[in-house]
MIVOBA-656844 format. One record per residue (C-alpha): residue number from 1; residue in one letter; chain; x negated, y negated, z. Coordinates in nm, 4 decimals. Last residue first. Example, Ala and Ser with C-alpha at 12.3 -4.5 7.8 and 13.67 -1.06 7.14 Angstrom:
# residues 2
REC:2:s:A:-1.3670:0.1060:0.7140
REC:1:a:A:-1.2300:0.4500:0.7800
This chain:
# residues 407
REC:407:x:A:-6.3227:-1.1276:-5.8125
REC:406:x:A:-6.0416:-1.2435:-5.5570
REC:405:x:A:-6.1355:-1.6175:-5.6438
REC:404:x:A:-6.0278:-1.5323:-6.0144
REC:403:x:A:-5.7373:-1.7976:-6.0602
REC:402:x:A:-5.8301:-1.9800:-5.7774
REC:401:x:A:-6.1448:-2.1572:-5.8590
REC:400:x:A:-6.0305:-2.2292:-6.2247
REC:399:x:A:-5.7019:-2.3943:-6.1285
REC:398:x:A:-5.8827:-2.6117:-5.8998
REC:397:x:A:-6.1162:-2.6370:-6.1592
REC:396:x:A:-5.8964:-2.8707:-6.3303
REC:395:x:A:-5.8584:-3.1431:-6.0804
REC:394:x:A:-5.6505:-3.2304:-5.8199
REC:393:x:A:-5.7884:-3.5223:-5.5861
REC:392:x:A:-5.8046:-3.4345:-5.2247
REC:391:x:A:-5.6742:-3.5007:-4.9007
REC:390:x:A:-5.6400:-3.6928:-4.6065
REC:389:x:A:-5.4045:-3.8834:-4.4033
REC:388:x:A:-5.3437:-4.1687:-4.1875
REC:387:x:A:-5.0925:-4.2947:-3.9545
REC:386:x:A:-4.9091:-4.6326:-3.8140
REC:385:x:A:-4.6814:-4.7355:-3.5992
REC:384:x:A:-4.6304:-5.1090:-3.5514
REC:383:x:A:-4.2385:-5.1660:-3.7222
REC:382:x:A:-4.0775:-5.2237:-4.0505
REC:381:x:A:-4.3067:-5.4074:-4.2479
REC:380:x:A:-4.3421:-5.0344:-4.4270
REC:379:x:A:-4.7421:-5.1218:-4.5350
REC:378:x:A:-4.9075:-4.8444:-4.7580
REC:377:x:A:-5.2462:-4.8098:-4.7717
REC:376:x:A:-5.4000:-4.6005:-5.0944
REC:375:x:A:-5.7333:-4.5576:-5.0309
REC:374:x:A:-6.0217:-4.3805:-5.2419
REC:373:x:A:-6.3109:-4.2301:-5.2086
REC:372:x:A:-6.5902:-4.1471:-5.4519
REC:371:x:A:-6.4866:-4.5168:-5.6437
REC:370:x:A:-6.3270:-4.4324:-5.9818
REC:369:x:A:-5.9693:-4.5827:-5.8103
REC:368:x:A:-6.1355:-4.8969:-5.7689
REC:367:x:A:-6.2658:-4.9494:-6.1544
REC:366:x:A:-5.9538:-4.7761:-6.2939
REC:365:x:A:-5.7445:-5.0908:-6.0521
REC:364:x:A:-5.9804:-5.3483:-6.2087
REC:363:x:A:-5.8944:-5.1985:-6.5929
REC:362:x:A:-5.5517:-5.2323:-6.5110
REC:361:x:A:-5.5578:-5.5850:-6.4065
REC:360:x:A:-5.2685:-5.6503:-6.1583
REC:359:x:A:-4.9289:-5.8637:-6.1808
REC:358:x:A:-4.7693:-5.6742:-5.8877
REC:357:x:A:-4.4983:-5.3861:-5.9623
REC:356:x:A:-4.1381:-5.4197:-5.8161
REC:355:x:A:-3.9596:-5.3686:-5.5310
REC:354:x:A:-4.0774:-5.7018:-5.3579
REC:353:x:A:-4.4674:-5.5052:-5.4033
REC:352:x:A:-4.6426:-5.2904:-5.5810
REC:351:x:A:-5.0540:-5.2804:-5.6722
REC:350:x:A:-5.2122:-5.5327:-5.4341
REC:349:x:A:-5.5980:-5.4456:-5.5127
REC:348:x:A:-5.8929:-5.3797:-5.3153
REC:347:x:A:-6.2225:-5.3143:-5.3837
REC:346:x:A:-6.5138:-5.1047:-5.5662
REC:345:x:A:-6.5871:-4.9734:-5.2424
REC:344:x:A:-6.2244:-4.8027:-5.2171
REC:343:x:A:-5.8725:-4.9715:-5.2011
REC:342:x:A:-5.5467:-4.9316:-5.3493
REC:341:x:A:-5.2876:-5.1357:-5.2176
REC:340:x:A:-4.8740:-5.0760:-5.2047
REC:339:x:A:-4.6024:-5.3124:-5.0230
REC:338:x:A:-4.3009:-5.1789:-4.8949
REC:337:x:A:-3.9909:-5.4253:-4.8699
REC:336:x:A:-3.8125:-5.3456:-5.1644
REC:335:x:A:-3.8030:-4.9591:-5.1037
REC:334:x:A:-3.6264:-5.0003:-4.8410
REC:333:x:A:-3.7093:-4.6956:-4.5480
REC:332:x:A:-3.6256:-4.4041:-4.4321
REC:331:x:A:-3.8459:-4.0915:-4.3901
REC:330:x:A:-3.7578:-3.7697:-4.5635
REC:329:x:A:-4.0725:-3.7639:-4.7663
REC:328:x:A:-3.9060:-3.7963:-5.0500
REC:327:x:A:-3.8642:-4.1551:-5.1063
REC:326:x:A:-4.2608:-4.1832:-5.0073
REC:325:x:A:-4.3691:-3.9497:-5.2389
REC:324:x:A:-4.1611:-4.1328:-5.5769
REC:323:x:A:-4.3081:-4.4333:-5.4340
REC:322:x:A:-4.6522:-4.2833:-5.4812
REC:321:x:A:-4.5964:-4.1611:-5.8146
REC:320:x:A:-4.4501:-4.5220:-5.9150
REC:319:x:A:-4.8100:-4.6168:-5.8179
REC:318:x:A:-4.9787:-4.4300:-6.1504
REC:317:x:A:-5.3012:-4.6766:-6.1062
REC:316:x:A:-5.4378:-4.3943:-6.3307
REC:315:x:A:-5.8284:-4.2811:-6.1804
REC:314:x:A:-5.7913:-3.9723:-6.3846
REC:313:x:A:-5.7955:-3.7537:-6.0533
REC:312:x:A:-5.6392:-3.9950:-5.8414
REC:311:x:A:-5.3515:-3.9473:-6.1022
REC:310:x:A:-5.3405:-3.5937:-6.0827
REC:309:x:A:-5.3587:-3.6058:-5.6916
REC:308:x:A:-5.0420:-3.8544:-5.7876
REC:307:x:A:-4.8794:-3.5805:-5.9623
REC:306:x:A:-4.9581:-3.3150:-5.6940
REC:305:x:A:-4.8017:-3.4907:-5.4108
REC:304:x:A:-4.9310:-3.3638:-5.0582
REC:303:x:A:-5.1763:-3.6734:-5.0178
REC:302:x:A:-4.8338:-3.8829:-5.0335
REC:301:x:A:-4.6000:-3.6960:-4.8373
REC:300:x:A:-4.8812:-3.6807:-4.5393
REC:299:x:A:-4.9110:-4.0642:-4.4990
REC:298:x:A:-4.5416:-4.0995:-4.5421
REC:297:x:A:-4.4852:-3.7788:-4.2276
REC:296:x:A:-4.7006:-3.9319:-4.0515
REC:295:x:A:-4.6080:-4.2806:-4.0417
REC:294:x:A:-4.2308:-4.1482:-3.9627
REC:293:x:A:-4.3817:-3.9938:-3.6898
REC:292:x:A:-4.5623:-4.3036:-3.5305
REC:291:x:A:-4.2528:-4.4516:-3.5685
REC:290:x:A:-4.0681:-4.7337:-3.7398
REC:289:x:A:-4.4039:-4.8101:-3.9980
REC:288:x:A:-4.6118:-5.1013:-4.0423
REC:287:x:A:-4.9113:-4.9235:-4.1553
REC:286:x:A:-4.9376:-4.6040:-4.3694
REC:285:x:A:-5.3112:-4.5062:-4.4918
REC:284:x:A:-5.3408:-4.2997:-4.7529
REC:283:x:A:-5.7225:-4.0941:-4.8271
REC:282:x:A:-5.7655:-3.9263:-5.1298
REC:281:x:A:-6.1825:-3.7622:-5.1152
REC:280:x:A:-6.2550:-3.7567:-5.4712
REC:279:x:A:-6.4111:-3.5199:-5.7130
REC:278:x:A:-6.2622:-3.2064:-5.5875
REC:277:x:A:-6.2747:-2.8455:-5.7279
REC:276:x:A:-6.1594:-2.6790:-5.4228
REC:275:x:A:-6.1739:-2.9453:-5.1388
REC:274:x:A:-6.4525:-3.0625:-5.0310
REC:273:x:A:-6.3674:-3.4239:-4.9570
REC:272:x:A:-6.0066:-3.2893:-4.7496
REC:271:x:A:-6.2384:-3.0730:-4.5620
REC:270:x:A:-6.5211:-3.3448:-4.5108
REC:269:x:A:-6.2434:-3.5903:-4.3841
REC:268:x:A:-6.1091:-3.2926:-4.1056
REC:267:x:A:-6.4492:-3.2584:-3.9691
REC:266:x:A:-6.5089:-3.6303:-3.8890
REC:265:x:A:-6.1180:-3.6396:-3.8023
REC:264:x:A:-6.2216:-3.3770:-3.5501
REC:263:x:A:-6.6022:-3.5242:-3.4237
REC:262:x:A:-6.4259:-3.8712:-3.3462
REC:261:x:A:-6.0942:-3.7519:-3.1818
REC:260:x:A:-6.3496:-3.5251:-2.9484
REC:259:x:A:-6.5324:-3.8114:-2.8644
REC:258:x:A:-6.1567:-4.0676:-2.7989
REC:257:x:A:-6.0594:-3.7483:-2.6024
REC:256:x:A:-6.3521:-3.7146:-2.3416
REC:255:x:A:-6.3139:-4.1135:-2.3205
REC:254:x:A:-6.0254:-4.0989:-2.2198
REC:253:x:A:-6.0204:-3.7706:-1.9780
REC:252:x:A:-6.2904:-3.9949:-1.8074
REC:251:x:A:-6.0650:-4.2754:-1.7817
REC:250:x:A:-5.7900:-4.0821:-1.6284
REC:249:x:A:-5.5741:-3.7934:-1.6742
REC:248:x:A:-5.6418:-3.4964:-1.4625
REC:247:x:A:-5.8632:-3.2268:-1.3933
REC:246:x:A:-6.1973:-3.3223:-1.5271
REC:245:x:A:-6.4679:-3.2037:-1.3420
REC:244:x:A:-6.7499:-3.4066:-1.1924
REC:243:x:A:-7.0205:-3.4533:-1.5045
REC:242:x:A:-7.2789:-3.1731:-1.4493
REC:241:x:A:-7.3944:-3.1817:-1.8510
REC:240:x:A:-7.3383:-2.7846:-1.7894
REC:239:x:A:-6.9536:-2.7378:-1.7944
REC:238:x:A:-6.9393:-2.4681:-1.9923
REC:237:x:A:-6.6403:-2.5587:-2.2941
REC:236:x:A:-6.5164:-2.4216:-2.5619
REC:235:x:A:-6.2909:-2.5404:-2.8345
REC:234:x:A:-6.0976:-2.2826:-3.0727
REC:233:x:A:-5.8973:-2.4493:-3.4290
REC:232:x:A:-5.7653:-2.1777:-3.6122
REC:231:x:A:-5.5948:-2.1315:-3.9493
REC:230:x:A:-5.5817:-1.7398:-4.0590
REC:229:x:A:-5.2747:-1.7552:-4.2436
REC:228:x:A:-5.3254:-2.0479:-4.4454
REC:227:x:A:-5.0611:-2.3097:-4.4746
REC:226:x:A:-5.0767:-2.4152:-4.8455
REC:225:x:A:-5.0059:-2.7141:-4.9643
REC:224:x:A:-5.3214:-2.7787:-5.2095
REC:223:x:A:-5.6007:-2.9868:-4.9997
REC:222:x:A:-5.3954:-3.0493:-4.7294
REC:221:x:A:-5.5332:-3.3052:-4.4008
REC:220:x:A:-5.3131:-3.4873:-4.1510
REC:219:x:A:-5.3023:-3.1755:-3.8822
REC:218:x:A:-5.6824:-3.1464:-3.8808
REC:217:x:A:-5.6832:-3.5100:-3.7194
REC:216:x:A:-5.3674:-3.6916:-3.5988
REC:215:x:A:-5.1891:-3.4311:-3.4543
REC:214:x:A:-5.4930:-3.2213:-3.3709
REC:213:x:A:-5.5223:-3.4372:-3.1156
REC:212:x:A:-5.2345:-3.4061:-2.8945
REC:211:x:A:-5.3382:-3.0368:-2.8884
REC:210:x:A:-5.7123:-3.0377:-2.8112
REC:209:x:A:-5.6520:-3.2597:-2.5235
REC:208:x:A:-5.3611:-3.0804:-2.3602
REC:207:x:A:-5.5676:-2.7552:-2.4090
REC:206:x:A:-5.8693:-2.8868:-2.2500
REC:205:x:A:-5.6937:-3.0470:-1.9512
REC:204:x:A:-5.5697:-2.7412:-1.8740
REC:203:x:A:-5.8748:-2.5408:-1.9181
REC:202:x:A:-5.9976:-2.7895:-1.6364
REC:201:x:A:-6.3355:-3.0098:-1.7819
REC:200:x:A:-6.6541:-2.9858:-1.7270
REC:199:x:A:-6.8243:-3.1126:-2.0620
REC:198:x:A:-7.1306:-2.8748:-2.2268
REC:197:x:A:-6.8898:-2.9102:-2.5432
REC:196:x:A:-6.8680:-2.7074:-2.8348
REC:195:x:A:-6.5807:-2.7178:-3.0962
REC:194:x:A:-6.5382:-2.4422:-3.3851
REC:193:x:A:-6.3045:-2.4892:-3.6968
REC:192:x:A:-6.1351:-2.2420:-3.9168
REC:191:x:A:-5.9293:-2.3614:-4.2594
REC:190:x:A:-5.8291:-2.0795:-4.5094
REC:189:x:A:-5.1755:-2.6713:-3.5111
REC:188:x:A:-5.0997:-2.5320:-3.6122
REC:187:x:A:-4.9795:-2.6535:-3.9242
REC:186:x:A:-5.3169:-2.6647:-4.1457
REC:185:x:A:-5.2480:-2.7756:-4.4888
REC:184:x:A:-5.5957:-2.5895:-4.6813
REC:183:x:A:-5.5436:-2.3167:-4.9294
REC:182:x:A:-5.9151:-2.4070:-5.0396
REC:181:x:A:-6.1976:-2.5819:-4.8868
REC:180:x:A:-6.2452:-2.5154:-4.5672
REC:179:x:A:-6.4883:-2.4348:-4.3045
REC:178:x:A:-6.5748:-2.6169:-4.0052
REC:177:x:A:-6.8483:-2.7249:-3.7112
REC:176:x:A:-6.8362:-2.8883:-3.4261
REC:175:x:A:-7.0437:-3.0610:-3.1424
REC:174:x:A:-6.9281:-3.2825:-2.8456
REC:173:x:A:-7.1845:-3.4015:-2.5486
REC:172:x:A:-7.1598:-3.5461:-2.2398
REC:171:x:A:-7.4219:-3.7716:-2.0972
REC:170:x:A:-7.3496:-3.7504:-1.7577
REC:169:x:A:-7.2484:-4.0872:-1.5305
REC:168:x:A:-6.8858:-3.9900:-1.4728
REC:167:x:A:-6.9217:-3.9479:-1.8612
REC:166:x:A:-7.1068:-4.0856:-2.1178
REC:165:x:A:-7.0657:-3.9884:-2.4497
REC:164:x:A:-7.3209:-3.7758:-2.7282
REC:163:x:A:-7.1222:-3.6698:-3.0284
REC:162:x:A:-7.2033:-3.3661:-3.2555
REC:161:x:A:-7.1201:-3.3109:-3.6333
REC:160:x:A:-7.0813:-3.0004:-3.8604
REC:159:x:A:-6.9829:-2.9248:-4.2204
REC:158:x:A:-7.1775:-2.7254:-4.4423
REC:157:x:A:-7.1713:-2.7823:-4.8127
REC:156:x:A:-6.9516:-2.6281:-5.1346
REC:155:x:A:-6.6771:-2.4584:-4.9566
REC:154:x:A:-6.5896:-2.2021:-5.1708
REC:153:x:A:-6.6174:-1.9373:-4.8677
REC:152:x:A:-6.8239:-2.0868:-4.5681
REC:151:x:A:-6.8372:-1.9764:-4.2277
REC:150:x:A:-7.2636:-1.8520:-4.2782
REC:149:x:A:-7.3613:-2.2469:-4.3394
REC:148:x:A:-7.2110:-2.2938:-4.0398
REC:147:x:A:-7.3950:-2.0504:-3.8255
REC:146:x:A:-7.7080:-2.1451:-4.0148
REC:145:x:A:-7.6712:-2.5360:-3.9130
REC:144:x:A:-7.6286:-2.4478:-3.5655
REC:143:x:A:-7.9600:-2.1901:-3.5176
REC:142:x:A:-8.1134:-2.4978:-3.7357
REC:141:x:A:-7.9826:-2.7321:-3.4999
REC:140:x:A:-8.1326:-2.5870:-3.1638
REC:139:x:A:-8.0750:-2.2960:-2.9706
REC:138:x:A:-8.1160:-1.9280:-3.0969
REC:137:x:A:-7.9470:-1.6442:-3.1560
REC:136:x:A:-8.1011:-1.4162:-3.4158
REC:135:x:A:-8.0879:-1.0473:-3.2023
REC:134:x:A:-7.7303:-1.1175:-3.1386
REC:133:x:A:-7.6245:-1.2057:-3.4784
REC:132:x:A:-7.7960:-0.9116:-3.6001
REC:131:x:A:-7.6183:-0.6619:-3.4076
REC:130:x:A:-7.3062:-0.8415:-3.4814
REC:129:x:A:-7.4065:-0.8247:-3.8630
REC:128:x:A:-7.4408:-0.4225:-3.8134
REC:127:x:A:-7.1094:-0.4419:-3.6507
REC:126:x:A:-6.9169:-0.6020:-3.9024
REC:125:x:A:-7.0958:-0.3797:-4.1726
REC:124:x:A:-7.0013:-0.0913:-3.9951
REC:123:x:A:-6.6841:-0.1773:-3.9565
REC:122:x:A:-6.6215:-0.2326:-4.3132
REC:121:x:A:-6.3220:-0.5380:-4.3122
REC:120:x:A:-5.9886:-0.4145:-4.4274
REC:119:x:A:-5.8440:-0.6467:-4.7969
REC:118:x:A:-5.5529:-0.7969:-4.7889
REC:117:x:A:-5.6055:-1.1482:-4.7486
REC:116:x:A:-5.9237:-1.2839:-4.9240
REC:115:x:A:-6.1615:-1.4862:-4.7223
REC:114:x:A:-6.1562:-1.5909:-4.3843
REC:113:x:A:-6.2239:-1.4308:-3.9925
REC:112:x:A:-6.2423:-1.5614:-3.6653
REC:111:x:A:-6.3192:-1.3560:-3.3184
REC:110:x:A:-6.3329:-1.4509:-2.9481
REC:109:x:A:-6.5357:-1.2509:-2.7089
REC:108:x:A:-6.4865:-1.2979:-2.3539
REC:107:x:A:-6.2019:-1.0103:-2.3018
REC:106:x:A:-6.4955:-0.7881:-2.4832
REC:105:x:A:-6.6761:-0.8568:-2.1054
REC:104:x:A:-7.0278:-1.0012:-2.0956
REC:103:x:A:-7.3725:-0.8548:-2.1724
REC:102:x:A:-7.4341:-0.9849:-2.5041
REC:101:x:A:-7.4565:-0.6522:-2.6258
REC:100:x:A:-7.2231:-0.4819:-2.5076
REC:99:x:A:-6.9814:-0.7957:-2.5282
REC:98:x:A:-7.0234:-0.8120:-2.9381
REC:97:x:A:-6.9660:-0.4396:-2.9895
REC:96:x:A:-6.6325:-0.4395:-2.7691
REC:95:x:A:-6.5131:-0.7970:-2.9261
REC:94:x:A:-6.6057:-0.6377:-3.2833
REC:93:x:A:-6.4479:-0.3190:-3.2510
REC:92:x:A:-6.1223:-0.5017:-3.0471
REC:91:x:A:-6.0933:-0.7306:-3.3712
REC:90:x:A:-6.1108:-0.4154:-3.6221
REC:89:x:A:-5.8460:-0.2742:-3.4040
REC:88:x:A:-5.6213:-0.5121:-3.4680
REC:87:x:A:-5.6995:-0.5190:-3.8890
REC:86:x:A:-5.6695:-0.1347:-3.8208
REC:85:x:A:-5.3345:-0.1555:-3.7028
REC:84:x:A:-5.1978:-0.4007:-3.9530
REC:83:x:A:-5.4223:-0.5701:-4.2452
REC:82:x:A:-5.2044:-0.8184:-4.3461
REC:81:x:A:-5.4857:-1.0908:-4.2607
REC:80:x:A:-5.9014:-0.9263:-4.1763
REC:79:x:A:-5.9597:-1.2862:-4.3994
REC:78:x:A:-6.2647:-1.1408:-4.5775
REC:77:x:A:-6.5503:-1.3399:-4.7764
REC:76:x:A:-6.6560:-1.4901:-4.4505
REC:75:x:A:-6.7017:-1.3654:-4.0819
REC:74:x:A:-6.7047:-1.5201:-3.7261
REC:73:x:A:-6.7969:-1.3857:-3.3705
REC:72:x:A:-6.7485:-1.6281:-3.1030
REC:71:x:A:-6.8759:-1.6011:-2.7893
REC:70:x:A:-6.8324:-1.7225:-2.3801
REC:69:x:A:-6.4507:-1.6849:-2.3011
REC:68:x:A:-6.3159:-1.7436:-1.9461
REC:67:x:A:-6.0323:-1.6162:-1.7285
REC:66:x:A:-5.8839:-1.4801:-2.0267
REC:65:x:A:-5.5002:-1.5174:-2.0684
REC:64:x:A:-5.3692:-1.7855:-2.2941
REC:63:x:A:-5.7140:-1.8134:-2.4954
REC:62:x:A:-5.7147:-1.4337:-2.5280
REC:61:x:A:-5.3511:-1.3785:-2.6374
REC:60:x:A:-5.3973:-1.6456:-2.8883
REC:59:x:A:-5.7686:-1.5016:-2.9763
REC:58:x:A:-5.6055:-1.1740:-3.0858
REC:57:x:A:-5.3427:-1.2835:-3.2930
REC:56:x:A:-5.5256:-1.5906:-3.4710
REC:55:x:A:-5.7867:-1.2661:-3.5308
REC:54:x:A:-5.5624:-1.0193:-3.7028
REC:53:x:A:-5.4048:-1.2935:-3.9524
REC:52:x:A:-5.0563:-1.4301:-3.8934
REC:51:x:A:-4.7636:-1.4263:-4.1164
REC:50:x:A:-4.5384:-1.6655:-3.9653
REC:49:x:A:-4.7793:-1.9555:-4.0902
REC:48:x:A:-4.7633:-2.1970:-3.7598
REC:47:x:A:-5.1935:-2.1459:-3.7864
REC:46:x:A:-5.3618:-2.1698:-3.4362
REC:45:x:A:-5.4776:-2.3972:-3.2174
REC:44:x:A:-5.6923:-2.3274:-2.9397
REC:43:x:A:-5.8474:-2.3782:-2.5726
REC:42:x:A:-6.1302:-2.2388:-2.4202
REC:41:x:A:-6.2913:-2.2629:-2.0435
REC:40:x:A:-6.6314:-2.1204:-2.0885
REC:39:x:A:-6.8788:-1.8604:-1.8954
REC:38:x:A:-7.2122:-1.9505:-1.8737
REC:37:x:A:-7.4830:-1.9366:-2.1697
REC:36:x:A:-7.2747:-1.9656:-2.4278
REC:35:x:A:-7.2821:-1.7945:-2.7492
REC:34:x:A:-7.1522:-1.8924:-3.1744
REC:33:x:A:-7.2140:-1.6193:-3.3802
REC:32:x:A:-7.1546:-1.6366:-3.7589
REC:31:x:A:-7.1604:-1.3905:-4.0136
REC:30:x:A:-7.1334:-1.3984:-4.4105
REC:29:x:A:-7.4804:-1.5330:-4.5307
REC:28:x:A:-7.5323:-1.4818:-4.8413
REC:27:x:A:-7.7091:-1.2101:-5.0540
REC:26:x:A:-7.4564:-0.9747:-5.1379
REC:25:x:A:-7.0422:-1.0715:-5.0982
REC:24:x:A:-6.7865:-0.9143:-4.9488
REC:23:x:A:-6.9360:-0.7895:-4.6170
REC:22:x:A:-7.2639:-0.8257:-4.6792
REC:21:x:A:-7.4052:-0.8739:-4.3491
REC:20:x:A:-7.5861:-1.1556:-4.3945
REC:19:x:A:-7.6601:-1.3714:-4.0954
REC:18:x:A:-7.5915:-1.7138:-3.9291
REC:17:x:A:-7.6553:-1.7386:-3.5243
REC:16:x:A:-7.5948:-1.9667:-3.2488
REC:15:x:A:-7.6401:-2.0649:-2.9051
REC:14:x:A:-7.4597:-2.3005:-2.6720
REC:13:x:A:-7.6156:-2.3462:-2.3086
REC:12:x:A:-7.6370:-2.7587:-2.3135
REC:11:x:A:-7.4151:-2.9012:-2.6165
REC:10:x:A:-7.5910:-2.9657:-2.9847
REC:9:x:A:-7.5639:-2.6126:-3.0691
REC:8:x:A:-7.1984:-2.6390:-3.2056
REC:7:x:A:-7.3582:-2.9170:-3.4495
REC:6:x:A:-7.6323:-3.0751:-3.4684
REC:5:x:A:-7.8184:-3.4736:-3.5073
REC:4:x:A:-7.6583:-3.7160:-3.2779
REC:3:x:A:-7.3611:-3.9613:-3.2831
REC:2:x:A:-7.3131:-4.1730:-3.0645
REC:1:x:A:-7.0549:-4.2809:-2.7786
């Protein structure tokens, strides 16, 4: 497996498009078209937030019953959430426009949307920027790198990877793309993320492959604790690197996963790093642990805590916070046999340990902890499972960004 330059336009037969459309904003792009070729298997995860956006509603029922799916329409600056009837029909508007003229069936067309919840979505602006979209789609990793450039809301860069892996003799490849930024602690599975593959692979196989992953990838992020209602995680895929298909478990179905597992936690790390008003990307990793959910659920606990975000933050070796996370995670576990470390480039150091706190510099631990990512690994000693998590430091203009992010 290696990486390659792209994104969603990396894979045979995918096409994209970024526009403006203005449909909150003036003089960005705010549309995104992402267009196969041939028809697509797709799987998804969506948001676990009972209050569900328009589009999560639409694609679920499309994923789960669609014989195929070949586009993607997806705006910014408004999250088409709590929007009722006309938030519904805004989807089927968009669907109907985007299959005329793409030439393929509205039951193809998958739709995203983020920004502000509330607010309707101009159809006429939706479909002007469809009209657009289809008129600008292109291949190659410019026609990519618009389309995610045109996803993001305070996001501060584009994120997008692709993968290159060899499969039943084909070279396979992966490409994504993501926004997110702010109200970001997917539960699925305002984050949305995009996978492309030219892989053949059984829309069963898909889905089990794109769900036991998010687990460990997009699932282990939170930027500020809040489970957006528009979250949604879509992968397509058309089959055109000519691999044989993959239909059941195996080594192929392996190595498919161990790609996609790459391009996801690549995505989910430059969420967590960009989140609103971060200067830090707060990684913990939990080791030793009695299960692989208990690891989880420590790793998460800690990234989740606002006082030791703080901390991160003012680069304060404030470890008792990081106890206090672990004790209320709802995991158990003796405090006297957990050992703490904080690591980054500028080092490691042992920070807690034998229930008590390790004879460490202070200034060494600032000089770690000042690093532009940071580790905080955790060892249980009370099994092999282990986990890690991302997030964010918490810093003042996250306060600033969301106070007025309506306006």
């Amino acid at each position: 497996m290696k990486q390659i330059e792209g994104g969603v336009t990396a894979a045979k037969g995918f096409q994209a498009a970024g526009v403006e459309a203005g449909i909150k904003y003036q003089n960005r792009r705010d549309m995104a078209l992402i267009y196969s070729t041939r028809p697509c298997a797709a799987a998804g995860t969506f948001t676990s937030n009972v209050v569900k956006a328009a589009p999560v509603l639409w694609d679920k029922e499309l994923v789960e019953n669609s014989p195929f799916v070949q586009a993607v329409i997806i705006n910014s600056g408004i999250a088409n959430a709590c929007t009722g009837k006309q938030g519904m029909d805004c989807c089927k508007t968009e669907s109907r426009c985007a299959g005329e003229l793409l030439g393929i069936p509205e039951s193809a067309v998958l739709v995203a949307s983020t920004g502000v919840i509330g607010m309707q979505i101009p159809t006429e602006r939706i479909t002007d920027g469809i009209r657009k979209l289809a008129a600008a789609k292109a291949e190659g990793p410019e026609a990519g790198l618009d389309a995610a450039k045109a996803i993001m809301t305070t996001d501060t860069v584009p994120k997008q990877i692709a993968v290159e892996v060899e499969l039943d003799g084909k070279t396979v490849t992966i490409g994504g793309m993501c926004k997110g930024s702010g109200m970001i602690h997917p539960n699925m599975c305002t984050m949305l993320g995009f996978l492309t593959t030219d892989a053949a692979i059984s829309k069963e196989m898909l889905r089990r492959a794109l769900r036991t992953d998010v687990a460990d990838s997009f699932n282990m992020i939170s930027v500020d604790g809040d489970t957006s209602t528009n979250d949604t995680l879509l992968i397509l895929a058309n089959g055109l690197a000519g691999n044989r298909e993959i239909t059941a478990e195996g080594e192929d179905y392996d190595r498919f996963c161990e790609a996609l597992h790459f391009v996801t936690v690549y995505l989910a790390r430059k969420m967590a790093g960009d989140g609103e008003g971060a200067t830090a990307l707060f990684e913990t990793k939990v080791i030793g642990a009695a299960s692989r959910e208990d690891a989880r659920t420590l790793a998460k606990s800690v990234i989740c805590s606002s006082l030791t975000k703080a901390a991160i933050f003012g680069h304060d070796a404030n470890w008792g916070r990081i106890l206090c996370a672990l004790g209320y995670s709802g995991a158990q576990f003796d405090p006297e046999n957990v050992d703490l470390y904080f690591q980054s480039t500028g080092g490691s150091i042992h920070i807690y340990g034998n229930g008590t706190a390790c004879d460490y510099s202070e200034e060494e631990a600032t000089r770690i902890l000042s690093a532009p990512e940071v580790t905080v690994l955790v060892d249980m000693h009370m099994g092999e499972a282990q986990a890690t998590a991302w997030g964010c430091d918490l810093s003042y203009d996250y306060v600033k960004i969301n106070a007025d992010y309506r306006s």
